[in-house]
C-alpha positions as CSV (number, residue, x, y, z in Angstrom):
1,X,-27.9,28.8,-26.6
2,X,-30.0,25.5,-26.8
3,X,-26.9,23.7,-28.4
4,X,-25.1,25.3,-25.0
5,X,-27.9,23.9,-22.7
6,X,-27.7,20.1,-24.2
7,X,-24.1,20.5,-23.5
8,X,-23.9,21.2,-20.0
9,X,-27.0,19.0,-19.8
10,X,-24.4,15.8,-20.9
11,X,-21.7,17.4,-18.7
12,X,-24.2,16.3,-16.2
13,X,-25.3,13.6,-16.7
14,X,-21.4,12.1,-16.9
15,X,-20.3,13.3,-13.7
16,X,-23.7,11.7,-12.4
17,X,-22.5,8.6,-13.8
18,X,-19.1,8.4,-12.7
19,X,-20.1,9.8,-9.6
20,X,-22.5,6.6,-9.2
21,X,-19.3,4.3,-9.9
22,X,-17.2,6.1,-7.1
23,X,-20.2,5.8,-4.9
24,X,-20.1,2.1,-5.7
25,X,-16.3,1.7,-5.1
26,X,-16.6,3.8,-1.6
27,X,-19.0,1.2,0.1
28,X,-17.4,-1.7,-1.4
29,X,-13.9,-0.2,-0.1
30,X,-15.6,0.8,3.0
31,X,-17.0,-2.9,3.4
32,X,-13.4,-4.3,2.8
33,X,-11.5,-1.9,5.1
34,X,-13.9,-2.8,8.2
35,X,-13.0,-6.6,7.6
36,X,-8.8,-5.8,7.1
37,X,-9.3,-3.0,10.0
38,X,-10.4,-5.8,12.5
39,X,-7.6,-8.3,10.9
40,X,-5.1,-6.4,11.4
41,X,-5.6,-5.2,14.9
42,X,-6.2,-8.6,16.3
43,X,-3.2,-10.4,14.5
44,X,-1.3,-6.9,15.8
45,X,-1.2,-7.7,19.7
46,X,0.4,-11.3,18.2
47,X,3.0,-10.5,16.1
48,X,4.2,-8.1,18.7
49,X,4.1,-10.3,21.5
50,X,6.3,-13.1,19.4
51,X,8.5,-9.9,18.4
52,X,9.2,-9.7,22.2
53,X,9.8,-13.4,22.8
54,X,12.2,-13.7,19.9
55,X,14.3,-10.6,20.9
56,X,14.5,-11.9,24.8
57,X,15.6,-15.3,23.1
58,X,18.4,-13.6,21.0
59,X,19.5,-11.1,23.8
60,X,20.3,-15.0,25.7
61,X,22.2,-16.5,23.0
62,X,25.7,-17.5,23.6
63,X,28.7,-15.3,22.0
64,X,28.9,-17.9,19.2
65,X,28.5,-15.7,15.6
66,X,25.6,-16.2,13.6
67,X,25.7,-14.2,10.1
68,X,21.6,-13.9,10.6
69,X,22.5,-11.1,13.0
70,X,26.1,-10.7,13.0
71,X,25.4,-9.6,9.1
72,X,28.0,-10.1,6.3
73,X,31.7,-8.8,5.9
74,X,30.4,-7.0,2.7
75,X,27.4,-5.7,1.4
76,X,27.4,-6.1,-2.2
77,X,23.5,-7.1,-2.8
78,X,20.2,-5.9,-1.3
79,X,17.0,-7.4,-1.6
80,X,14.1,-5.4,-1.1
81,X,10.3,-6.3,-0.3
82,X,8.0,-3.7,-2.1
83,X,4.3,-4.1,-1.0
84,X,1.6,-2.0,-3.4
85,X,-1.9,-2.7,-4.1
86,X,-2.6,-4.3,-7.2
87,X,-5.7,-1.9,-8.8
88,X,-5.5,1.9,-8.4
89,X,-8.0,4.7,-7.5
90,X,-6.2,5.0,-3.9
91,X,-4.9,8.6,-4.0
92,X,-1.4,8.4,-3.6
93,X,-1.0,5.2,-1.8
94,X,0.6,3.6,-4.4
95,X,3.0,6.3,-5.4
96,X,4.2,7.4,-1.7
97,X,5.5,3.4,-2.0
98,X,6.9,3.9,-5.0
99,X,8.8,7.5,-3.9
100,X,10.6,6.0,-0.9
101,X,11.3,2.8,-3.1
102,X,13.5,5.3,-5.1
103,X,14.9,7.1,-2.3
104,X,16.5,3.7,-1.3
105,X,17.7,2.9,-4.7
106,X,19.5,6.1,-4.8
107,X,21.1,5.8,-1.7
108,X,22.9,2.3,-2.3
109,X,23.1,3.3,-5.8
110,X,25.5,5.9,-4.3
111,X,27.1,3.1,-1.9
112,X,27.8,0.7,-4.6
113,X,25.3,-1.9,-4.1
114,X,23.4,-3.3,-6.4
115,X,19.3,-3.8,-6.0
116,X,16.9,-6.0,-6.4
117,X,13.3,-6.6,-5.5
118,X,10.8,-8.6,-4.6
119,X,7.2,-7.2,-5.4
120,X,3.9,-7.6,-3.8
121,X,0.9,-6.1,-6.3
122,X,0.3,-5.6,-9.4
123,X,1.6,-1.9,-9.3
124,X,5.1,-2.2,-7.7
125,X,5.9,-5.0,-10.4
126,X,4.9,-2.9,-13.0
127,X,6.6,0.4,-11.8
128,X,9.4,-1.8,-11.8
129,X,8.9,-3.4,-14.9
130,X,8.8,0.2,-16.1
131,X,11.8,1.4,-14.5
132,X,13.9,-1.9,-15.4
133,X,14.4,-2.7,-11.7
134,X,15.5,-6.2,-11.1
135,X,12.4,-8.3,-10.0
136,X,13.5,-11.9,-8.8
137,X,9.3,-12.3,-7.8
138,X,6.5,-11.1,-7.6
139,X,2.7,-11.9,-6.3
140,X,-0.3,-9.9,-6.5
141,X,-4.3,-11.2,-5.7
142,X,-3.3,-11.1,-1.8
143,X,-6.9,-12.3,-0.3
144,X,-7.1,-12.7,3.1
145,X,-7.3,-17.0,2.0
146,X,-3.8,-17.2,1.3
147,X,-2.1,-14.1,2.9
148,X,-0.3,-16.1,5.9
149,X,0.9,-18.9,3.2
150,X,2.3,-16.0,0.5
151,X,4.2,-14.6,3.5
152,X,5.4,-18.1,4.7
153,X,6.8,-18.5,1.5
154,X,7.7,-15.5,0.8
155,X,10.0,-15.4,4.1
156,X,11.1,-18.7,4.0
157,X,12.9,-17.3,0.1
158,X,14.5,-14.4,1.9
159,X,16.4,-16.0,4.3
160,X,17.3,-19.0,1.9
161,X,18.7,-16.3,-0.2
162,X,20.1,-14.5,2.9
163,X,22.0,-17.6,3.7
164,X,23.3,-18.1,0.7
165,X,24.7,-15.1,0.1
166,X,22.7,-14.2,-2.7
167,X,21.5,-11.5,-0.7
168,X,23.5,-9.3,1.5
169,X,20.6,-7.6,3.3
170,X,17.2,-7.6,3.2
171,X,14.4,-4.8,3.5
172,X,11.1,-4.5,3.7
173,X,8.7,-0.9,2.3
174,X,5.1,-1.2,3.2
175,X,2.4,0.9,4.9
176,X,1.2,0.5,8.6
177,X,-2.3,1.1,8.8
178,X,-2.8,4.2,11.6
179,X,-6.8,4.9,11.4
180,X,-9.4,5.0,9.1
181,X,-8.0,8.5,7.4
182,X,-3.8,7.9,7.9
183,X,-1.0,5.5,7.5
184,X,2.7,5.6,7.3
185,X,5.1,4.1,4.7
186,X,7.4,1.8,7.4
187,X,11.1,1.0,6.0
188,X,12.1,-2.3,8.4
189,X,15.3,-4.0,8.4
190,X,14.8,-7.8,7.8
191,X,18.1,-9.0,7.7
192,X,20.2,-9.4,9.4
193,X,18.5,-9.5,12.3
194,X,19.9,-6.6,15.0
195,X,20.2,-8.1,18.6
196,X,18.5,-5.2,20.9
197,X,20.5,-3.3,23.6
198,X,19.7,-3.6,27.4
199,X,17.3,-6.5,27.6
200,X,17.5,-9.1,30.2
201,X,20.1,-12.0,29.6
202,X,18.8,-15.1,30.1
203,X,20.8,-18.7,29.2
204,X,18.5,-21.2,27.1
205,X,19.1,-24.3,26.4
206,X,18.9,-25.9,23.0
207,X,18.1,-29.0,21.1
208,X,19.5,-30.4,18.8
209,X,21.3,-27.1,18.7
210,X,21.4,-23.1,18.6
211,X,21.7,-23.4,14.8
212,X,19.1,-25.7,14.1
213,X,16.8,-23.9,16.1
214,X,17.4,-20.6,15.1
215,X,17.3,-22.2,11.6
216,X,13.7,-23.4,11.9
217,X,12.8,-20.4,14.2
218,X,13.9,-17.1,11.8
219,X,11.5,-17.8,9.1
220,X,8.3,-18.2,11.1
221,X,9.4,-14.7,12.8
222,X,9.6,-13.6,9.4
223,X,6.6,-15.4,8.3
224,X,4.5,-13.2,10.9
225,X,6.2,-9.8,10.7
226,X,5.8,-10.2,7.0
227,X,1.8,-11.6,7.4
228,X,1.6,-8.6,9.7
229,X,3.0,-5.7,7.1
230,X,0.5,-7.6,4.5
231,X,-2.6,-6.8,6.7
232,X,-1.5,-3.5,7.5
233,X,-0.9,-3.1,3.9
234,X,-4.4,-3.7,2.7
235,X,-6.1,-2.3,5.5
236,X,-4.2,1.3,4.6
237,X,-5.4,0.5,0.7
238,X,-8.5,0.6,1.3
239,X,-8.9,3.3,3.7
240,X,-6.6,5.3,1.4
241,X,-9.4,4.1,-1.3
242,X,-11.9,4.9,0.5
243,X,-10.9,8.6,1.1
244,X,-10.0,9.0,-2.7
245,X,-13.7,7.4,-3.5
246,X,-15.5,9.9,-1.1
247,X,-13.6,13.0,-2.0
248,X,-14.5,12.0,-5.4
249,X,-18.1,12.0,-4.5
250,X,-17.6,15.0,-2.7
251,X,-16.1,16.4,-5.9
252,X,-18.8,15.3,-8.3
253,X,-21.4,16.3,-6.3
254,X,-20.0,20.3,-6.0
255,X,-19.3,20.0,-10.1
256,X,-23.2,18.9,-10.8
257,X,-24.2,21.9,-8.6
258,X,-22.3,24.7,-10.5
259,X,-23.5,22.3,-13.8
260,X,-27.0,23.4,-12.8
261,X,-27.1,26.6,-11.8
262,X,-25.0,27.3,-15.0
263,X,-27.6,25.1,-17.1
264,X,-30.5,27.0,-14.8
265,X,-28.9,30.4,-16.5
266,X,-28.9,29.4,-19.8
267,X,-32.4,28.1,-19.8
268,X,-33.7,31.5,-18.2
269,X,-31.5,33.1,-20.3
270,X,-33.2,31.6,-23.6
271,X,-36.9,32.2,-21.8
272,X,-35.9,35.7,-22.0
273,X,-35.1,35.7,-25.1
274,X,-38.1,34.0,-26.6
275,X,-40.2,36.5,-24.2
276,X,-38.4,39.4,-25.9
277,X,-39.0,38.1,-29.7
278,X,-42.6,37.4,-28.4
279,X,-43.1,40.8,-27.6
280,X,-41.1,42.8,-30.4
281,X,-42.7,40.7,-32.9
282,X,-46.5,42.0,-31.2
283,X,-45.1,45.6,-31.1
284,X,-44.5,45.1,-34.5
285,X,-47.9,43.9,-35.5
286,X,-49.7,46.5,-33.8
């Protein structure tokens, strides 16, 4: 019984531990997420307002034919933008990404297209790695620092290989931050770019020209919309880690309860049993 008691008495003192780490990573996650919470919402009014500028400028173009939104003849290639975290201990934020990842893969697998991507974090490049997915590049350690340059070049690549028809079309998997307990994995259409229905026409004029412009004009678009998805990325990591951490706590804290009362038994248990031999070995003397 004593052997039985040190036992449980380690049991406890492990969970106590790891419960101490998981405590550590909640406030640390918790300090993070309040820093990409107010990023993201601030940059969010900008990115949509430049998203409405740039589909009243489209809507005005002339009926000349740009592949950037016209799209190609055939789709033979598609590029797709993965965005992860790069450490774990998230719940499933990581795998959810991974999941629709594969749901698209099956789907042109099933049209004939072949697949590659481009991954952002350390665990979409190595699910891929895993998987043997074709991986033309990848980036992890996405700080705050150099989030709008990664995204810059990031989108400046796509339509490069966009343009020359390396890609076909272009996608882009990440997760839009919602609140501080939800998110949703968002699948967006990069390229081409679809013209939308029923806005205002309005006649622009250009210089040098439509295609220059356009040319210098797409990847800064892209540049934000992708800057954006990278904010609202991390700030669903680390509320997603941050809910994992505390229900872990939560979880520790309900094991070291039933650890004690069980340890609490045993040690009654073997008072009652040295009482007993106390008293049967006085009986016996008498």
């Amino acid at each position: 019984m004593a052997a039985n008691m040190k036992e449980i008495k380690e049991r406890i003192d492990s969970v106590k531990s790891t419960s101490q780490i998981t405590n550590a990573m909640n406030i640390v996650s918790s300090t993070k997420f309040k820093k990409f919470q107010v990023l993201t919402l601030k940059s969010r009014s900008y990115a949509e307002t430049l998203d409405i500028a740039f589909d009243n400028l489209v809507a005005g173009l002339k009926d000349n034919k740009f592949v950037i939104f016209d799209g190609k003849s055939q789709v033979k290639k598609v590029g797709i933008i993965v965005m992860t975290s790069d450490r774990g201990l998230c719940g499933s934020f990581n795998s959810n990404t991974h999941r629709k990842l594969e749901e698209m893969r099956r789907n042109f697998q099933k049209e004939n297209k072949e697949i590659s991507v481009i991954t952002i974090g350390k665990k979409a490049k190595d699910y891929c790695k895993t998987r043997n997915i074709d991986v033309d590049s990848e980036y992890t350690q996405m700080i705050p620092e150099t989030m709008f340059e990664k995204a810059k070049k990031i989108s400046e690549d796509v339509v490069q290989f966009y343009l020359d028809d390396y890609y076909d079309e272009v996608y882009l998997i990440y997760s839009k931050f919602v609140s501080a307990v939800e998110y949703n994995i968002q699948t967006e259409k990069l390229l081409p770019i679809e013209k939308k229905e029923g806005l205002p026409t309005k006649e622009y004029m250009f210089d040098p020209s439509e295609d220059e412009v356009l040319n210098a004009f797409i990847p800064q678009v892209l540049n934000i919309k992708l800057y954006q998805a990278l904010l609202e990325n991390s700030a669903s990591e680390h509320s997603a880690r941050m809910s994992a951490m505390k229900q872990a706590n939560d979880n520790a804290a309900d094991m070291i309860k039933k650890l004690e009362v069980q340890y609490n038994r045993e040690r009654q248990g073997l008072i009652t049993q040295e009482l007993t031999e106390i008293i049967g070995g006085s009986s016996g003397v008498q």
